[in-house]
C-alpha positions in Angstrom: 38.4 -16.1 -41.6 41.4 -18.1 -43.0 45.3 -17.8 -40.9 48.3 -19.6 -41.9 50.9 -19.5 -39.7 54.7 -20.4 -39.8 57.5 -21.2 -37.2 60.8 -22.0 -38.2 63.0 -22.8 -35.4 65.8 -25.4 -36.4 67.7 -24.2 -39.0 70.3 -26.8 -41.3 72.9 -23.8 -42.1 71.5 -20.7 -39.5 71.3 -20.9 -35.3 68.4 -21.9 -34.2 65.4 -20.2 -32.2 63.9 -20.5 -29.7 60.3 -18.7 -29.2 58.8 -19.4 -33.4 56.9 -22.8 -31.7 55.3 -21.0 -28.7 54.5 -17.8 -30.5 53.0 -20.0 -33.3 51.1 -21.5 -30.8 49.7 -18.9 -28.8 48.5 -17.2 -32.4 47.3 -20.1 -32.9 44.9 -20.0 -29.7 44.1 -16.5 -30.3 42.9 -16.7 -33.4 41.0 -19.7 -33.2 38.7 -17.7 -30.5 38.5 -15.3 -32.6 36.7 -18.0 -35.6 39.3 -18.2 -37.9 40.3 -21.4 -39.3 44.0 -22.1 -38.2 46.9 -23.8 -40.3 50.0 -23.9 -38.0 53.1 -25.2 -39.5 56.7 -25.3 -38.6 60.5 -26.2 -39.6 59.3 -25.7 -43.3 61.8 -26.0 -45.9 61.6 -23.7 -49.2 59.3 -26.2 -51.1 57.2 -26.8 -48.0 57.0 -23.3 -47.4 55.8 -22.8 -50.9 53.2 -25.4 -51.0 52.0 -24.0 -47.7 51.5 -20.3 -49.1 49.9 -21.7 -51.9 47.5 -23.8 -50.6 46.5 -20.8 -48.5 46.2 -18.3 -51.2 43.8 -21.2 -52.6 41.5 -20.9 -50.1 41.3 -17.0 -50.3 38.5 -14.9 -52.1 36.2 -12.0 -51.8 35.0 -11.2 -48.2 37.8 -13.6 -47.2 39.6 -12.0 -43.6 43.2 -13.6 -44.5 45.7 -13.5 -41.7 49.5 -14.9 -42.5 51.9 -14.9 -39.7 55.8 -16.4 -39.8 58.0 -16.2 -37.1 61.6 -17.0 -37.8 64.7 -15.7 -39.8 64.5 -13.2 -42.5 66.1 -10.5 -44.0 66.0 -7.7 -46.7 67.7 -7.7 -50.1 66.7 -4.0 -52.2 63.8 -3.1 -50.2 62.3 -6.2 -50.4 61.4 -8.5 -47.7 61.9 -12.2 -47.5 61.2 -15.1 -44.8 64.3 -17.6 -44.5 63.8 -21.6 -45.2 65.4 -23.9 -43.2 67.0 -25.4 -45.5 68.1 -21.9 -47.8 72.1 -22.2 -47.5 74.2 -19.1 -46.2 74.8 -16.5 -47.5 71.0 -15.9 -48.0 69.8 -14.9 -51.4 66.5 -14.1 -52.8 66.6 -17.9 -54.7 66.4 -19.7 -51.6 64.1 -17.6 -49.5 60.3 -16.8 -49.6 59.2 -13.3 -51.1 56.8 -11.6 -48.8 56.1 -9.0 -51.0 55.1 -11.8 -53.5 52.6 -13.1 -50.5 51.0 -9.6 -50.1 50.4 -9.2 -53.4 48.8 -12.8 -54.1 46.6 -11.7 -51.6 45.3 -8.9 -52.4 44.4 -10.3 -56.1 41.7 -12.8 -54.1 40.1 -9.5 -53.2 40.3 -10.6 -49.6 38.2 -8.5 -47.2 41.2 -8.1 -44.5 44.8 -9.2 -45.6 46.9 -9.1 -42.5 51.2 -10.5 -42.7 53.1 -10.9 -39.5 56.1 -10.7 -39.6 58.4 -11.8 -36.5 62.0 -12.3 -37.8 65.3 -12.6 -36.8 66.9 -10.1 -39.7 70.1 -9.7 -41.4 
């Protein structure tokens, strides 16, 4: 049982948030109880975030339960959903964010037992 979870709360070109750090936390409590190895991150800018996601997919693979939580701006561009850097500049655009759809799908090519996103954004 494998989570990765991320909280971005103080954005460079967005407002900031408030809850990301507690609810990352509070995850992070839960699913600890619940045996899974926790990796809580936050303020991750676009290269961080993709480092993160990629170590994590690393340590996916069959019978794996893989839960993925970010809390934090996002939005949708043509039905597709994508988490906001805090770095990515305004207007957002698909460059400078982090597909989720992308995420899923690495995911389920581990042949994972359980893939679980969570997704609590502030969209546009």
């Amino acid at each position: 049982k494998i989570a990765l979870l991320v909280g971005n709360n103080h954005y460079q070109h967005h407002p900031n948030l408030m809850a990301p750090v507690t609810d990352v936390f509070e995850l992070s409590l839960l699913l600890e109880q619940l045996g899974f190895q926790v990796v809580s991150l936050l303020d991750l800018n676009k290269a961080e975030m993709v480092a993160a996601v990629s170590r994590f997919l690393q340590l996916l693979g069959k019978g794996v339960y893989a839960v993925f939580y970010y809390a934090g701006h996002g939005y949708e561009h043509l039905g597709r959903n994508y988490m906001v850097p805090v770095d990515a500049p305004q207007p957002y655009a698909p460059e400078n964010c982090i597909s989720v759809q992308r995420i899923l799908q690495k995911m389920q090519q581990q042949q994972t037992a359980l893939n679980l996103i969570l997704l609590d954004t502030c969209r546009k």
